[in-house]
C-alpha positions as CSV (number, residue, x, y, z in Angstrom):
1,X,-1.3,70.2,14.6
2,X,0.7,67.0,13.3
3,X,-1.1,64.6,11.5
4,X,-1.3,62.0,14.3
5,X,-2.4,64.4,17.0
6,X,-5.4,65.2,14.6
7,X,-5.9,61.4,14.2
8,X,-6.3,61.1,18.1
9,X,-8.9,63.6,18.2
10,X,-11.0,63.0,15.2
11,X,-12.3,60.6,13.0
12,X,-9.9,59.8,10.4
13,X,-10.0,57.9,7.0
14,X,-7.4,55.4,5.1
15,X,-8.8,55.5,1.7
16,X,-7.5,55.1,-2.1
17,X,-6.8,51.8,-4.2
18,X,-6.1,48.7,-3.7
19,X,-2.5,48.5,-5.8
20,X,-1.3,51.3,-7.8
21,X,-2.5,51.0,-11.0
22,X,-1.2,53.9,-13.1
23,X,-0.8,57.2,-12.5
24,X,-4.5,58.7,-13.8
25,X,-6.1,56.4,-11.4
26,X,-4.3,57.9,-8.3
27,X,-4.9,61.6,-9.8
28,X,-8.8,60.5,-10.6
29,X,-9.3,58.8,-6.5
30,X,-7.2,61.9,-4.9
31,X,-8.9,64.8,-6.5
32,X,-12.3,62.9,-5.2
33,X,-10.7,62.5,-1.9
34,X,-9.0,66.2,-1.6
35,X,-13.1,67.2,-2.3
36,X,-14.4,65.0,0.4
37,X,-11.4,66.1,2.8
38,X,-12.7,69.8,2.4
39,X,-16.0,68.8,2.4
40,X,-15.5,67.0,6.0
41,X,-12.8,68.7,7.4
42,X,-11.2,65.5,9.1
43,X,-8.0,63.6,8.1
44,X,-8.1,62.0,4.9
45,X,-5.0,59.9,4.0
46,X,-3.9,58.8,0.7
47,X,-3.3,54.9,0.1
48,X,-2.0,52.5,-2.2
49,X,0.3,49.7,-2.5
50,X,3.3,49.8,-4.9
51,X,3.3,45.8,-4.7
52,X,0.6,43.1,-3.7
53,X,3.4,40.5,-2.0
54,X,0.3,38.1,-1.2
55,X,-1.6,37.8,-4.0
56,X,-3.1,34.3,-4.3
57,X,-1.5,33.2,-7.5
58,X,1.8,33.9,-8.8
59,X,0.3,35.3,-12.2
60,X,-1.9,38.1,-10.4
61,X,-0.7,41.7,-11.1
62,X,1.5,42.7,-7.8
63,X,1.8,46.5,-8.8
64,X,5.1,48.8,-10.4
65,X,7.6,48.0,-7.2
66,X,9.2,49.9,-4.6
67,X,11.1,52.6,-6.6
68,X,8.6,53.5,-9.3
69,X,5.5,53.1,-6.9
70,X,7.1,55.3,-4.6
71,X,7.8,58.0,-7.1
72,X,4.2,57.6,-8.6
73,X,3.0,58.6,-4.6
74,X,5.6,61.4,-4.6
75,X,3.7,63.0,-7.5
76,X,0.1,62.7,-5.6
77,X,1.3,64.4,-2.4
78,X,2.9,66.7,-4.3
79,X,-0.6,67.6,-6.2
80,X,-2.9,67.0,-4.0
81,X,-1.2,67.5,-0.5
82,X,-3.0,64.6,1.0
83,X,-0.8,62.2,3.7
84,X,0.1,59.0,2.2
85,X,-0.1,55.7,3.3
86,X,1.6,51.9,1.8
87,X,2.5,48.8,2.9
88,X,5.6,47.8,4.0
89,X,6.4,43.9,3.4
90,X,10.5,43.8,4.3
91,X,12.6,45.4,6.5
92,X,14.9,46.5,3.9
93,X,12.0,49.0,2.6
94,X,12.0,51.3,5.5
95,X,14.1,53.5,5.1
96,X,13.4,54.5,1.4
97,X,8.9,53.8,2.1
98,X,9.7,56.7,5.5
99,X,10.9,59.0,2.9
100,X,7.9,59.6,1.1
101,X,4.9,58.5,3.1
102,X,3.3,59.7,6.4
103,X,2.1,56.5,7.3
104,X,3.4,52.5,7.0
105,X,1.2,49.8,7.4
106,X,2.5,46.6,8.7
107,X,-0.1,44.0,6.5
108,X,-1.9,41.9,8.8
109,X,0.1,38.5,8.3
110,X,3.5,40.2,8.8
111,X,1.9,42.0,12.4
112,X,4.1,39.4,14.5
113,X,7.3,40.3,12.0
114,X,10.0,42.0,15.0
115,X,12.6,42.4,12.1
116,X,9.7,44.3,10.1
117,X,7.8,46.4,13.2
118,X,11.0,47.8,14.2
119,X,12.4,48.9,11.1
120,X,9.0,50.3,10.6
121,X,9.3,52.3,14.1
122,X,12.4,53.8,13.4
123,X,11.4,56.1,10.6
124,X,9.7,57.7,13.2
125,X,6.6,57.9,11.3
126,X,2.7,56.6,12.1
127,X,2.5,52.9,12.1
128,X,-0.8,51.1,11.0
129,X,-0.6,47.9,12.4
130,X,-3.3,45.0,11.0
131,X,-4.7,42.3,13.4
132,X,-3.6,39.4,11.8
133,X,-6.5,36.9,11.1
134,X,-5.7,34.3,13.6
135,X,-5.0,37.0,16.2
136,X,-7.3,38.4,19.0
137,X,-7.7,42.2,19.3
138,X,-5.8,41.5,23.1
139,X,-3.2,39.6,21.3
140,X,-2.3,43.1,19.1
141,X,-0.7,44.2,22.3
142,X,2.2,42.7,21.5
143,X,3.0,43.9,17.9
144,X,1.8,47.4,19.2
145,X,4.7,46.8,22.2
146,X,7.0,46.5,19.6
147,X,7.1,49.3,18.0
148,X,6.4,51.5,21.4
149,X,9.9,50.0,22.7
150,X,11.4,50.6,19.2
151,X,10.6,54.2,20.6
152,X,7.7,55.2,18.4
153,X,4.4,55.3,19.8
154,X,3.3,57.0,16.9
155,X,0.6,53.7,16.8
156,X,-2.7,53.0,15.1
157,X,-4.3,49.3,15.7
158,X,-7.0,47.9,12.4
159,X,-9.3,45.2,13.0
160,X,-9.5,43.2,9.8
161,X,-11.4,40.1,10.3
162,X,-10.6,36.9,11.4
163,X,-10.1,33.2,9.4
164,X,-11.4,30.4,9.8
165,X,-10.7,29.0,6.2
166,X,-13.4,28.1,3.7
167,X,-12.3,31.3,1.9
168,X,-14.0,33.6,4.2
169,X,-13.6,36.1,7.4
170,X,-15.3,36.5,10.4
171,X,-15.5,40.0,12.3
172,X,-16.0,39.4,16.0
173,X,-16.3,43.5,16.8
174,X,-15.4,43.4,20.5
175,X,-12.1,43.3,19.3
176,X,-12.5,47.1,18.9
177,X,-13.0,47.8,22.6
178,X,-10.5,45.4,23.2
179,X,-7.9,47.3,21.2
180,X,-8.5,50.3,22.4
181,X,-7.4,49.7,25.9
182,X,-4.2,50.0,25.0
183,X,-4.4,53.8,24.5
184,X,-4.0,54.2,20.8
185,X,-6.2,54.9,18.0
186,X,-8.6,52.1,16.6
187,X,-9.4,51.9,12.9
188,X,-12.1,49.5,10.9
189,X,-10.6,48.2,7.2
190,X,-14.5,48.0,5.9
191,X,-13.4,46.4,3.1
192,X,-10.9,43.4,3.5
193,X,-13.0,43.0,6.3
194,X,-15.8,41.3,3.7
195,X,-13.0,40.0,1.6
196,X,-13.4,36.4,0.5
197,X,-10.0,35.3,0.7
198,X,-8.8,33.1,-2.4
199,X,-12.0,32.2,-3.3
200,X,-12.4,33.7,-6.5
201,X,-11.0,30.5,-8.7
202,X,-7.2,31.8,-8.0
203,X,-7.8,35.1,-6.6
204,X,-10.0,36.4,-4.1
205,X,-13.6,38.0,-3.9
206,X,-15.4,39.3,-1.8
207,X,-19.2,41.3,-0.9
208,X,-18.8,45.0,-0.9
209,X,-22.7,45.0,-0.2
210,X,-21.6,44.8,3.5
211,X,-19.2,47.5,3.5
212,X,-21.4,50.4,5.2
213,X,-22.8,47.9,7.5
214,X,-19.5,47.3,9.2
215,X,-18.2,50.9,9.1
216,X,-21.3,51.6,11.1
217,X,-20.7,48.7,12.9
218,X,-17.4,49.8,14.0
219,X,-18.5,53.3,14.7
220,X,-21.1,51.5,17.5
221,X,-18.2,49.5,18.5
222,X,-16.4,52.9,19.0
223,X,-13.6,52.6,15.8
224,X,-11.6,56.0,15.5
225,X,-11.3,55.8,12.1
226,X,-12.0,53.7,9.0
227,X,-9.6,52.1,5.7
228,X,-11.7,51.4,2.7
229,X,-10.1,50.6,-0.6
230,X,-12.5,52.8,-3.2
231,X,-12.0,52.8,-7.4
232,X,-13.9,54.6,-10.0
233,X,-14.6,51.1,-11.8
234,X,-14.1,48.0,-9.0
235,X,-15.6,45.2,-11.7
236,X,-11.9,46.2,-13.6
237,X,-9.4,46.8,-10.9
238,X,-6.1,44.7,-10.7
239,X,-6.8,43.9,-7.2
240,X,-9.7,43.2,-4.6
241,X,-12.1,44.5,-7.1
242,X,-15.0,42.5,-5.0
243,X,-14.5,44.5,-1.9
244,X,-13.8,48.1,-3.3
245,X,-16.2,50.4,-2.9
246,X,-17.0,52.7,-5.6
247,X,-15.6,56.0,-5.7
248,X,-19.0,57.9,-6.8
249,X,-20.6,56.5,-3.4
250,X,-17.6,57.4,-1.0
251,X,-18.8,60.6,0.2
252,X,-22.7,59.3,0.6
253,X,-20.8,56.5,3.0
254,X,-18.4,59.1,4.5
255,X,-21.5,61.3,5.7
256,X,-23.3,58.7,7.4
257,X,-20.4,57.9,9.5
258,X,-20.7,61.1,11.5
């Protein structure tokens, strides 16, 4: 069974690091995961970005690049055989991200990009697509249109939160419902979701406290599946350190989400 027909059927996860770091964190997360995917028996897929593009300040660590974060993601399929998942910022990136990873995600600001959602859909791979923060979950039809008349419907939709300024998000949780009319798969990020954005003096912070609350939230709300960003040590990662959760308290999380 393909990955997305298991995705369709069963609760799925997006988990792994904010940014790729170096290549002993990815081997440290994806041997916890591979555990967790045995342990479970539902999809588990690998994620990490190879560049940050909206980090708040210019001076924040962004992550290796396209090339080297891309070979770095090779090696951990290749290890672990776990599906991957990055983000995909331009166009351009396509072609090279669809040769390595089983799943692009379209980061919520860029959902409305057509350049970007159709490049996306033509690798013929899944596409995560984020609800942007000033979007409605019936306003993700459009994005999600896209990329079905770019002739992929290879489509998952994530509610992220919405923003309001004041360096915080809201999550209004009918959105859920709301996306899933549209026939695809639904998927809670738990922890941008309680991300605090920019309001860390020049980067952004956040309250992982809340995290199980709104996976369980979302599970009420009838979410498919669930992205949380998880770390052996949050308090030192490069990015979004607030909102990780940490890695020795995934599967404790996980099992209370079935």
């Amino acid at each position: 069974m393909s990955l997305f027909a298991r995705i369709q059927k069963e609760p799925f996860f997006f988990l792994g690091p904010c940014v790729i770091e170096n290549q002993d964190l990815l081997y440290e997360v994806a041997d916890v995961l591979k555990n967790l995917e045995a342990k479970y028996n539902v999809p588990i897929v690998f994620k990490a970005s190879f560049d940050k593009a909206n980090r708040t300040s210019l001076s924040s660590y962004r992550g290796p690049g396209l090339q080297k974060g891309l070979e770095m993601l090779q090696k951990v399929k290749e290890k672990f055989d776990l599906p991957l998942l990055t983000d995909i910022h331009e166009s351009s990136q396509a072609q090279a991200i669809g040769e390595v990873v089983d799943v692009i995600q379209i980061p919520a600001f860029l959902c409305r990009q057509t350049d970007l959602l159709v490049a996306a859909a033509k690798t013929r791979k899944i596409i995560n697509i984020k609800k942007a923060q000033f979007l409605s979950g019936h306003d993700m039809y459009y994005p999600a249109q896209k990329v079905k008349e770019s002739g992929n419907e290879q489509i998952i939709l994530t509610e992220r939160g919405n923003i309001y300024g004041y360096n915080n998000l809201v999550v209004d949780f009918r959105n859920l419902p709301d996306m899933t009319e549209f026939g695809y798969p639904v998927c809670m990020d738990c922890t941008h979701s309680v991300q605090r954005p920019g309001g860390a003096g020049g980067k952004s912070g956040g309250d992982r406290k809340f995290v199980p609350a709104m996976a369980k939230a979302a599970k009420a709300f009838g979410a498919n599946g669930y992205f949380m960003e998880v770390h052996p040590d949050p308090e030192h990662a490069f990015s979004d350190g607030p909102n990780m959760v940490y890695l020795k308290d995934l599967d404790e999380l996980m099992g209370e989400l079935f």
